[in-house]
LUMGUVEX-21520 format. One record per residue (C-alpha): residue number from 1; residue in three letters; x negated, y negated, z. Coordinates in pm, 1 decimal, padded with zeros to 6 digits. Layout:
! LUMGUVEX-21520
+-----+------+----------+----------+----------+
| pos | code |       xx |       yy |       zz |
+-----+------+----------+----------+----------+
| NUM |  ALA |        X |        Y |        Z |
...
+-----+------+----------+----------+----------+
This chain:
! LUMGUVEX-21520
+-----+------+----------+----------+----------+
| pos | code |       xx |       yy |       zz |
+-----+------+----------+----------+----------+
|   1 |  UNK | -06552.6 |  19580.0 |  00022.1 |
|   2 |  UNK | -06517.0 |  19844.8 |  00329.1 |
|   3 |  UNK | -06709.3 |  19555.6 |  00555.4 |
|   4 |  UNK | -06442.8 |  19285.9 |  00451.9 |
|   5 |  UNK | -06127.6 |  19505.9 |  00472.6 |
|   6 |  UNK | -06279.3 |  19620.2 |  00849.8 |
|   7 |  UNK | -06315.4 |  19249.9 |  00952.7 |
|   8 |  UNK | -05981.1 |  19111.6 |  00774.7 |
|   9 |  UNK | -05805.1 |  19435.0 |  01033.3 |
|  10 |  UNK | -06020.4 |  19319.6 |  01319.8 |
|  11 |  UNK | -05839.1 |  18907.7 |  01195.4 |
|  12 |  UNK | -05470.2 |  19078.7 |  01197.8 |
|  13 |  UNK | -05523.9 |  19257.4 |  01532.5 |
|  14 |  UNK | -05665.8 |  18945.2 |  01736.0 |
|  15 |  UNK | -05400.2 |  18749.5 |  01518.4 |
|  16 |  UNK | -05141.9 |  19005.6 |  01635.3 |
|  17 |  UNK | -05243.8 |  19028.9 |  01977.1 |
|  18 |  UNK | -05249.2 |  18651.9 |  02012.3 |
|  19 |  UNK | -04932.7 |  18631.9 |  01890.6 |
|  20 |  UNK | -04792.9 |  18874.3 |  02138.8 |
|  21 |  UNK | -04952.0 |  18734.3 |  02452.2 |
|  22 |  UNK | -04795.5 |  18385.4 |  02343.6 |
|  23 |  UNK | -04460.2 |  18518.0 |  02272.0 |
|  24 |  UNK | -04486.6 |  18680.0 |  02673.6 |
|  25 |  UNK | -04587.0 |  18350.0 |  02792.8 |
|  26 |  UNK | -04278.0 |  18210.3 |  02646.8 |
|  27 |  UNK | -04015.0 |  18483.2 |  02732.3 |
+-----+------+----------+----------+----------+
């Protein structure tokens, strides 16, 4: 369980931090 929940965070950050780079891009 601990290994899954540790990847699905390390999936939101990148998801998160993709998100914010693209939303820079636009603005």
């Amino acid at each position: 369980m601990s290994e899954i929940e540790e990847s699905n965070d390390q999936l939101g950050r990148g998801l998160i931090k993709m998100a914010i780079i693209a939303f820079l891009h636009f603005v």
